[in-house]
C-alpha positions as a Markdown table, in Angstrom:
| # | Residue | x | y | z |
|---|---|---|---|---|
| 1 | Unk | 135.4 | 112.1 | 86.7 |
| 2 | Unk | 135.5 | 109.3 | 89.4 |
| 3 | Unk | 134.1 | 106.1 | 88.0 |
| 4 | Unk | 131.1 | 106.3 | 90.0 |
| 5 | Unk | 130.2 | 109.5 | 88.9 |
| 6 | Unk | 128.1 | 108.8 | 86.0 |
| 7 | Unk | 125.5 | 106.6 | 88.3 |
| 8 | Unk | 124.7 | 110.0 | 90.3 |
| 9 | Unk | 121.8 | 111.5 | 89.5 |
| 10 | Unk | 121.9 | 115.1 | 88.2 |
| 11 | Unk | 119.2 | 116.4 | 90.8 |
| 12 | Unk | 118.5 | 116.3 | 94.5 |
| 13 | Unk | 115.1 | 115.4 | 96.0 |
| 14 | Unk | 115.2 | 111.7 | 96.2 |
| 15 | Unk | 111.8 | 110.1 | 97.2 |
| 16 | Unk | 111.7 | 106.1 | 98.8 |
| 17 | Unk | 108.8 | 103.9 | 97.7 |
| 18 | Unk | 107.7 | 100.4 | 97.9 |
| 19 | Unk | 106.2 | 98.5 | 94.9 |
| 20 | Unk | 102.9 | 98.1 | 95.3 |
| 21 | Unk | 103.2 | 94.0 | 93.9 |
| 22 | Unk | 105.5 | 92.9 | 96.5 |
| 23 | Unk | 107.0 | 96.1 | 98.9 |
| 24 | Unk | 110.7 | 96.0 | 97.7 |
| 25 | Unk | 111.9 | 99.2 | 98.4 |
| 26 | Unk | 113.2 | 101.6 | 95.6 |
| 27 | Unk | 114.6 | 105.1 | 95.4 |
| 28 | Unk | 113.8 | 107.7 | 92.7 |
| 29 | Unk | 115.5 | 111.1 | 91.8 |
| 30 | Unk | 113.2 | 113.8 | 90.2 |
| 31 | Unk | 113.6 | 114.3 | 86.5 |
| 32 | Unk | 114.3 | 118.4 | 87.0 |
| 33 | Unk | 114.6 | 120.9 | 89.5 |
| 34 | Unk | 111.1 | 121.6 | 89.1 |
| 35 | Unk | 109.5 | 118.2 | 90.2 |
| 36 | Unk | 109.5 | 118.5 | 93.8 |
| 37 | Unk | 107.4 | 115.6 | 95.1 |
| 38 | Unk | 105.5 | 112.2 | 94.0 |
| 39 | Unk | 102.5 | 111.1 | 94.1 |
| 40 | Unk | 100.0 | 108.2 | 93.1 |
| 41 | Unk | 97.9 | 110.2 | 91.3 |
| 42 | Unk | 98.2 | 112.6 | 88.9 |
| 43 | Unk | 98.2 | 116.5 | 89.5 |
| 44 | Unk | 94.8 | 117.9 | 89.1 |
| 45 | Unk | 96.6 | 121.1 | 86.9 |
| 46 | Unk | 98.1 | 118.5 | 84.6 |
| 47 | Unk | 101.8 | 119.8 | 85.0 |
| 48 | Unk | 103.0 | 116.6 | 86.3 |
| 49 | Unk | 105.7 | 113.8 | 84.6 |
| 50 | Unk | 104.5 | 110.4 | 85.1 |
| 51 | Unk | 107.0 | 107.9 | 85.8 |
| 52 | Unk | 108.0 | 104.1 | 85.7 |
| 53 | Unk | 109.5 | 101.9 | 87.7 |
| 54 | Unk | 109.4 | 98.5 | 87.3 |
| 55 | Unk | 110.5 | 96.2 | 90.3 |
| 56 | Unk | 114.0 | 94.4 | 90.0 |
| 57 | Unk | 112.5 | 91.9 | 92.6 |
| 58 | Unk | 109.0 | 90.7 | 90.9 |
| 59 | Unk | 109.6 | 92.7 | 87.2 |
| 60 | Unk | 106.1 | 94.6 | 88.4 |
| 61 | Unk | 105.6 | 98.1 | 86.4 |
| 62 | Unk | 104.9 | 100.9 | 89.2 |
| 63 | Unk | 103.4 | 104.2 | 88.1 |
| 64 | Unk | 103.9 | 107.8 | 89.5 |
| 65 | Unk | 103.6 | 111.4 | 89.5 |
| 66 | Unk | 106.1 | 114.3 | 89.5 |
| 67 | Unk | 104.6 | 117.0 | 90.4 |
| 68 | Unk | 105.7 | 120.9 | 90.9 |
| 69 | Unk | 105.3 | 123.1 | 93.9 |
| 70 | Unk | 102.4 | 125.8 | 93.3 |
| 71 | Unk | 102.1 | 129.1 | 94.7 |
| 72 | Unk | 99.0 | 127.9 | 96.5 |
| 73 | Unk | 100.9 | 125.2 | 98.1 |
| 74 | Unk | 103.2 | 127.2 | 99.5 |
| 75 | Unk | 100.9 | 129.5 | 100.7 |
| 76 | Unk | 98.9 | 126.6 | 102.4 |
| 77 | Unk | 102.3 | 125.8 | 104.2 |
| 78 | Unk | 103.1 | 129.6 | 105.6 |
| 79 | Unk | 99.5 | 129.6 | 107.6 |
């Protein structure tokens, strides 16, 4: 193993954001496979991870959502 290896995440998806205190830019990896997109706001079928990050520029605590792909979704998406 390379010695950069162990600061890959283990899944693909990753999502940019801006804390909402001061707009430094940060990028998040899912947690799993199944997470597929974030959001502000939680999911309204309450299958979501909530997350943290907290802002290496102003030490601010930003909240988000995980949240899986339903069948509706993608259904909504083939029309």
């Amino acid at each position: 193993m390379s010695p950069r290896q162990d600061f890959l995440p283990l899944t693909h998806g990753r999502q940019t954001f801006g804390c909402s205190n001061c707009g430094t830019h940060y990028i998040v990896f899912p947690p799993s496979t199944e997470y597929i997109s974030t959001m502000l706001e939680p999911c309204p079928r309450v299958d979501y991870q909530k997350s943290f990050y907290d802002c290496i520029k102003c030490k601010h605590r930003n909240m988000f959502y995980w949240h899986k792909r339903h069948r509706e979704d993608r259904l909504l998406l083939s029309v």
